[in-house]
C-alpha positions in Angstrom: 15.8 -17.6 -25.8 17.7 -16.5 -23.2 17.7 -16.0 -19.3 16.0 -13.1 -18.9 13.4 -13.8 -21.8 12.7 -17.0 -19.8 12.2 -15.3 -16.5 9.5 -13.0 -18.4 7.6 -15.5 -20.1 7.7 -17.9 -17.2 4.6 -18.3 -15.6 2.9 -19.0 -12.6 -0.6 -18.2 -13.0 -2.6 -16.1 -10.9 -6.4 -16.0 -11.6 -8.2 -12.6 -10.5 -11.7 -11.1 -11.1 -11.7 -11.0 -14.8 -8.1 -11.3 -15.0 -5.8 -13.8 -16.2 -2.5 -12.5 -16.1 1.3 -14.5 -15.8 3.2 -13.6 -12.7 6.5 -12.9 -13.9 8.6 -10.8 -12.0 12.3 -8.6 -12.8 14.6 -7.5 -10.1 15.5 -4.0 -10.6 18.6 -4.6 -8.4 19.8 -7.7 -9.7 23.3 -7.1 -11.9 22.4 -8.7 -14.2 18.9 -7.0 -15.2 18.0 -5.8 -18.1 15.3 -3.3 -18.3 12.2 -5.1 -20.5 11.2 -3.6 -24.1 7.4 -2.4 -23.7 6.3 -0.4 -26.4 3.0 1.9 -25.7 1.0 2.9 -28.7 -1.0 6.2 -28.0 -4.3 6.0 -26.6 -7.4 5.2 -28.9 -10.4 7.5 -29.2 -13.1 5.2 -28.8 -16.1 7.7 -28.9 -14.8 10.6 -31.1 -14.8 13.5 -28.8 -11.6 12.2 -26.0 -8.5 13.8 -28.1 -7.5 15.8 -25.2 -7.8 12.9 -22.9 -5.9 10.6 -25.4 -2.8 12.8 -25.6 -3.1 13.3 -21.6 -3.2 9.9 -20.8 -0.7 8.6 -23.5 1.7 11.1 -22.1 1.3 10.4 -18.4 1.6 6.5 -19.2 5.0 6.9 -20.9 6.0 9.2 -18.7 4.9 6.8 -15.7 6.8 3.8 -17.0 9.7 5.6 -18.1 10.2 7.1 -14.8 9.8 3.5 -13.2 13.1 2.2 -14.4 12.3 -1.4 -15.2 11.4 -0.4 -19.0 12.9 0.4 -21.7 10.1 2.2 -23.7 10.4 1.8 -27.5 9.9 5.0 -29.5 7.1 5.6 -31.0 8.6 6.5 -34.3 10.3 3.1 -35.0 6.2 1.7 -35.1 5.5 -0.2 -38.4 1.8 -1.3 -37.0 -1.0 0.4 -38.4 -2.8 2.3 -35.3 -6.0 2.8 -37.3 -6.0 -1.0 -38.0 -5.0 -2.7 -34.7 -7.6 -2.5 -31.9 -7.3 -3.2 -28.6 -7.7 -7.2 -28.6 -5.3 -9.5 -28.9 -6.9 -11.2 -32.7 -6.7 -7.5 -34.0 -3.0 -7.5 -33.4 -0.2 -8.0 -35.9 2.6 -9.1 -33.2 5.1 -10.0 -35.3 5.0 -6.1 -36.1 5.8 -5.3 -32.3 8.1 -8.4 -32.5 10.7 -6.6 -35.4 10.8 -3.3 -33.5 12.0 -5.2 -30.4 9.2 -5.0 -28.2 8.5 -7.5 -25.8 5.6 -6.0 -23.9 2.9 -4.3 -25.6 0.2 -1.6 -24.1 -2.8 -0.5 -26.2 -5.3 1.5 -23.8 -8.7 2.8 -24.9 -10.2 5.9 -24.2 -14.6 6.1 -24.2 -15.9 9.6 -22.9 -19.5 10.1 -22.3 -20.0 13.9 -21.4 -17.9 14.4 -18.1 -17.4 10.3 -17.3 -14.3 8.9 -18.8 -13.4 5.1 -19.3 -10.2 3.3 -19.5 -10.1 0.5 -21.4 -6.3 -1.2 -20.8 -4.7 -4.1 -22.0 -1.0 -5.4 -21.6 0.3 -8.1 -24.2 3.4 -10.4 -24.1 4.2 -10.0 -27.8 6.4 -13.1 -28.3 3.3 -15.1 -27.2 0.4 -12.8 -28.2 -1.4 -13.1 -25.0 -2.8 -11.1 -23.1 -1.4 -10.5 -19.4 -3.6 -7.6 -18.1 -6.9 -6.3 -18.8 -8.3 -3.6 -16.4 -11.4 -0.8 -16.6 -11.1 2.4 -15.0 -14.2 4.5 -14.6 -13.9 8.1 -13.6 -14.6 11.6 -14.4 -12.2 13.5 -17.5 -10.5 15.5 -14.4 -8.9 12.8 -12.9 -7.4 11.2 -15.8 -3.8 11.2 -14.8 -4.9 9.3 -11.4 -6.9 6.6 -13.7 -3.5 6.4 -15.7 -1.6 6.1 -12.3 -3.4 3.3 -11.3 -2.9 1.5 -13.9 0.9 1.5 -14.7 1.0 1.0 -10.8 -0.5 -2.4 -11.9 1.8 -3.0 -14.5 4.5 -2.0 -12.6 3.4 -4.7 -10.0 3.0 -7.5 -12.6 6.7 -7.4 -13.5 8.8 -6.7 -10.5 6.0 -7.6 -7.6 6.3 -4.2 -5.6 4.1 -1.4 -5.3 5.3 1.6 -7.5 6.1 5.3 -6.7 3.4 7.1 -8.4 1.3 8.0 -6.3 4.2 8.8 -4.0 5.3 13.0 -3.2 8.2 14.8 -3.0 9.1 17.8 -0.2 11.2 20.9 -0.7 12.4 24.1 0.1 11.5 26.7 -2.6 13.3 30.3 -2.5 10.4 32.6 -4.0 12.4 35.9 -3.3 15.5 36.8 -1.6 14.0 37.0 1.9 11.3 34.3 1.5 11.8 30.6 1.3 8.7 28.2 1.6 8.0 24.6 2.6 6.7 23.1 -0.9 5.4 19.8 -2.0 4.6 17.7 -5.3 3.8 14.3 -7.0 6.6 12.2 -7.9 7.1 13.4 -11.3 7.0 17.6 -10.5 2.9 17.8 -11.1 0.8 19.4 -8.7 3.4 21.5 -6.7 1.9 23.5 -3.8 3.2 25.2 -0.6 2.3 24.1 2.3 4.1 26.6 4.9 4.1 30.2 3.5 4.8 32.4 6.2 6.7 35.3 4.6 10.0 33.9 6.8 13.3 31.6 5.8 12.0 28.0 6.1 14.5 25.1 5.5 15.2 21.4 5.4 11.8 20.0 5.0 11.6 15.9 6.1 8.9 13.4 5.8 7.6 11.9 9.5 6.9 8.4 9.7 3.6 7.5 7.4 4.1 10.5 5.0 1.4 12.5 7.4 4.0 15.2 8.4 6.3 17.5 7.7 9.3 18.8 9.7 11.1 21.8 9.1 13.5 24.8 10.4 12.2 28.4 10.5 13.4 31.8 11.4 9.6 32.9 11.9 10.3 33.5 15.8 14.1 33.9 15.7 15.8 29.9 15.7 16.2 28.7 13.7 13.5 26.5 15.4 12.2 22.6 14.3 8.3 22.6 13.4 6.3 19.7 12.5 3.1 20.5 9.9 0.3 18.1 9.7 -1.1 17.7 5.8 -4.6 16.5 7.5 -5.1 19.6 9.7 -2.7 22.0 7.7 -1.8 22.8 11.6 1.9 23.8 12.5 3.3 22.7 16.4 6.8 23.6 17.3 8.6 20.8 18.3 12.0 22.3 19.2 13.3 25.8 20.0 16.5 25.0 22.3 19.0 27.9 21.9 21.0 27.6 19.1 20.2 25.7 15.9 17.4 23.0 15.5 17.6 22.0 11.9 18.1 18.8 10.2 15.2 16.7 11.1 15.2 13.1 10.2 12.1 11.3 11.4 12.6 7.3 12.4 11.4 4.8 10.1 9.4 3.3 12.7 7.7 6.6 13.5 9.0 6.6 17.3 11.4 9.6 17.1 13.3 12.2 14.8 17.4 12.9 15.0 18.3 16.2 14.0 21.7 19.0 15.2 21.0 21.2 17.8 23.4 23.6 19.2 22.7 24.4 22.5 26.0 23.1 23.7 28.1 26.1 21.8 28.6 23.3 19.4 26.6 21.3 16.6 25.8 17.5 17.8 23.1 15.0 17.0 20.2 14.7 18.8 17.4 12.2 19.4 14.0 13.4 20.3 10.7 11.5 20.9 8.2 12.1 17.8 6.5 14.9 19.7 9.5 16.7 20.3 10.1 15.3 24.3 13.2 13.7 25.8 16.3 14.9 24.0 18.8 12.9 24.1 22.3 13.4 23.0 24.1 10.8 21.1 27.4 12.8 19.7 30.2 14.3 21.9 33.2 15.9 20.8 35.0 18.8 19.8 33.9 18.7 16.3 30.5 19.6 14.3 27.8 16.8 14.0 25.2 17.2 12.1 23.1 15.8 9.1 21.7 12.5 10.3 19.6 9.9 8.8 18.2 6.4 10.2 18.6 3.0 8.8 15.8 1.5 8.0 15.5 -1.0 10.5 16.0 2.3 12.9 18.7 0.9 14.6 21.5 3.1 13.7 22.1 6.7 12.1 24.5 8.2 9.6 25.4 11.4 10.4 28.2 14.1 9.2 31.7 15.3 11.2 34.1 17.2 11.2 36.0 15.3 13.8 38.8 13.6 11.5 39.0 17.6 10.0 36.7 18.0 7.7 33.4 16.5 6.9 33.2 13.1 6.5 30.2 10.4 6.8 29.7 8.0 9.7 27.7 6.0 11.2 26.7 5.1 14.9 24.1 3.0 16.9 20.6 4.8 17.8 22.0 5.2 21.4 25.1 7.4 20.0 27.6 4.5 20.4 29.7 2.5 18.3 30.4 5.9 15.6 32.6 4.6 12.5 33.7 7.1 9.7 32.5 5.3 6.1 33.9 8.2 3.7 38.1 8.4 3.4 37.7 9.4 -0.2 37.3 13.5 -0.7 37.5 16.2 1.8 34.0 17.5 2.0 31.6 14.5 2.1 27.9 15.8 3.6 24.4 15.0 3.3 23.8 12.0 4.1 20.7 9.5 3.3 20.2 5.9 3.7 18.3 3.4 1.3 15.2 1.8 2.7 16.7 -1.6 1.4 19.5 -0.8 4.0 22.3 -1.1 1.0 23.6 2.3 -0.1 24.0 5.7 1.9 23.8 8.3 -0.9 25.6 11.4 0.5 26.7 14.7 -2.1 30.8 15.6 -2.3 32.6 18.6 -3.5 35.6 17.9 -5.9 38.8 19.9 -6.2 37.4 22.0 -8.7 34.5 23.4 -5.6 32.1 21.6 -7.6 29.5 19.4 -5.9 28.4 15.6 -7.2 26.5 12.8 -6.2 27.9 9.8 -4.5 26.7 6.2 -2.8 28.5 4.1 -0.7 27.8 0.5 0.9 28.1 0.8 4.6 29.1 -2.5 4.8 31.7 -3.2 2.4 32.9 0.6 1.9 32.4 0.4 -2.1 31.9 3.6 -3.3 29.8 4.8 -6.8 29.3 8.4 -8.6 26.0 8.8 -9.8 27.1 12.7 -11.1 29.5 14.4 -12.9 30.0 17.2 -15.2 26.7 18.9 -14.8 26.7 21.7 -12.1 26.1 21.1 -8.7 24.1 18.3 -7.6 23.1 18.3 -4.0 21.0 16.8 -1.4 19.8 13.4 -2.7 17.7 11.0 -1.1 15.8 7.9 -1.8 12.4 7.2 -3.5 10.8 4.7 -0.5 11.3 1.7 -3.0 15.2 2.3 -3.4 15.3 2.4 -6.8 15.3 6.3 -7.9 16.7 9.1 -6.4 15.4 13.0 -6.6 18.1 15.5 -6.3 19.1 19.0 -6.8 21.1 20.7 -9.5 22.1 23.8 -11.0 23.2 22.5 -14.2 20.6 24.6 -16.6 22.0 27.5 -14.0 19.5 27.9 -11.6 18.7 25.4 -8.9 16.1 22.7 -10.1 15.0 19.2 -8.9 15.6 16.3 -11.0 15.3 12.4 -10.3 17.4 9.4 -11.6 17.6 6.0 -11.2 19.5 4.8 -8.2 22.8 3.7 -10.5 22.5 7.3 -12.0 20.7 7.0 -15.5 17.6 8.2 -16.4 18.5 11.5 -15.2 15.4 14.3 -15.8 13.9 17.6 -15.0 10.9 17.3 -12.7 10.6 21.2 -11.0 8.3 23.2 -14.0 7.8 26.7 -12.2 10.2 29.4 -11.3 12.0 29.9 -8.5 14.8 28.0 -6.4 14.1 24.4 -5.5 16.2 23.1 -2.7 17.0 20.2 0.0 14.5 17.8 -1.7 13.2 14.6 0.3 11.1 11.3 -1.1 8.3 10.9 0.6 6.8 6.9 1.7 4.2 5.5 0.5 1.1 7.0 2.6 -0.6 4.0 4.6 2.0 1.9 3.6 3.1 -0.5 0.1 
């Protein structure tokens, strides 16, 4: 057996509400992990009348732990167990089935509909042992379905690595709908429920997340500007919170909710700027002859990468919140831009464009200077940031020609389409998890 099989199996025992499950817990991050074989039958029509709600929820689960990163899902194809003979208990299971396919984790979820009510029945095996590590009921109506299946691989995704997952976590964006027209857009994690939240028939760009995921900043021409604007997703209200003369775009709100850094150009010249959350007290943190511009805050909110042009052409830097101690990180490439920290504090992701004019995805420790390509070879691919856990990372690219938004896991694999409609997506950003972990 080895290490890794070990850590899985090992357990320390944690007794809930009609629950006995084994605590065993993998470290996305750790180099030496391994993602865990779960294999995921399809969902089981336990009332005759739920096939639309089995092939629903036995997509969204797959999809759900796929996206996750700590799985390796087994395909369905390679099952030699009998669906129609296995139930959903642990005595009506052949595991030594699961066991020659290679799975080590094994999810059977039943489906009972009764007119509009809907229940989930789901259950989560450690095949080597045959027992059972998770059994939860989800009661709801057929509509919210996907949420039911949300909740659920959240808890599975909790069992193994002990932190809260991304899916119920949304993604922002600038969409381009005609040639005159771009809108401030929003969707789940994995491209479902897209909407626009500022349509106001103008150019509106760079959308960021405030502190709490309760906001929205962005840039708009909608009065001339481009002027900074904050929308609140409660009170679908818009306030402008910048308008200096010049440009106010490139807002990055502070982790710890207290301000937002973002290039004006009042100055006849791009800098940073830091301004309280309500859009008082400017304060100016970069001076020179050069353009600033791009920042984006540590997560302990004590310092800021930004871009500049100040060694010639743009390169990433860092400084400290109060515009002192600036250090270039980049010396690799001539056009380095973009930048956006991790929330584990590790990696700065930042986008680069080759000698062939083509743009790729890049991460670099801040600390040690260690550089890693997470692109290459598949149009451009711009403007990447973190999911709020570290461990994915939602992008644009124009490699099917037009401008789309995919996600990846943060060492670059795992790399898939999430945008479904027409249009141009652009400038993506992760948004936290609302109310926090």
């Amino acid at each position: 057996m080895d290490a890794m099989r070990q850590i899985l199996i090992a357990s320390l025992i944690m007794v809930l509400p009609g629950t006995v499950w084994a605590r065993a817990e993998i470290d996305f991050f750790d180099p030496n992990f391994r993602p865990y074989p779960l294999a995921i039958t399809d969902f089981k029509d336990m009332s005759s009348g739920a096939k639309d709600l089995v092939e629903t929820g036995s997509e969204v689960l797959r999809s759900d732990l796929g996206i996750a990163g700590v799985f390796k899902l087994i395909d369905p194809r390679s099952f030699i167990a009998d669906p129609k003979q296995e139930g959903l208990s642990g005595a009506s299971i052949n595991f030594a089935d699961w066991i020659n396919v290679g799975a080590e984790g094994l999810i059977k979820v039943g489906v009972h509909k009764t007119g509009t009510d809907v229940t989930l029945d789901c259950h989560l095996f450690d095949v080597p042992s045959g027992k059972e590590l998770l059994h939860k009921k989800y009661n709801g109506k057929a509509k919210t379905i996907r949420i039911m299946v949300h909740k659920f691989a959240d808890v599975v995704v909790r069992h193994f690595t002990g932190n809260p997952s991304i899916f119920f976590t949304k993604i922002v964006f600038a969409k381009r709908v005609n040639r005159t027209t771009k809108e401030v857009c929003i969707m789940d994690f994995d491209g479902r429920n897209e909407r626009c939240l500022v349509k106001n028939g103008s150019i509106n760009l760079l959308p960021a997340w405030g502190a709490g995921g309760r906001t929205v900043y962005y840039s708009t021409y909608i009065k001339g500007g481009p002027h900074l604007y904050k929308y609140d997703l409660r009170t679908k209200k818009n306030k402008c919170i910048s308008k200096a003369s010049g440009l106010n775009i490139g807002a990055s709100a502070s982790p710890n909710g207290k301000s937002v850094a973002l290039t004006l150009s009042k100055d006849e010249n791009s800098e940073v700027y830091v301004l309280k959350a309500n859009g008082t007290h400017p304060k100016r943190l970069t001076r020179d002859w050069a353009i600033d511009s791009s920042p984006s805050w540590s997560p302990d909110s004590k310092k800021i990468a930004f871009v500049s042009e100040r060694s010639g052409n743009p390169q990433v830097y860092q400084m400290n919140v109060d515009g002192s101690g600036a250090k270039r990180l980049t010396f690799k490439g001539n056009y380095n831009q973009t930048p956006d920290w991790s929330p584990r504090g590790d990696w700065i992701l930042f986008n680069a464009r080759d000698e062939r004019l083509v743009y790729d995805i890049f991460k670099i420790n801040p600390e040690t200077g260690v550089i890693k390509r997470l692109t290459q070879d598949q149009g451009n691919n711009e403007h990447p940031t973190f999911s709020p856990d570290g461990s994915l990372v939602v992008f644009s690219s124009t490699r099917t020609g037009e401008s789309k938004l995919y996600i990846m896991n943060a060492d670059g694999t795992n790399q898939r389409l999430i945008s479904r409609k027409k249009g141009e997506y652009t400038t993506p950003e992760w948004g936290p998890w609302v109310g926090g972990k």
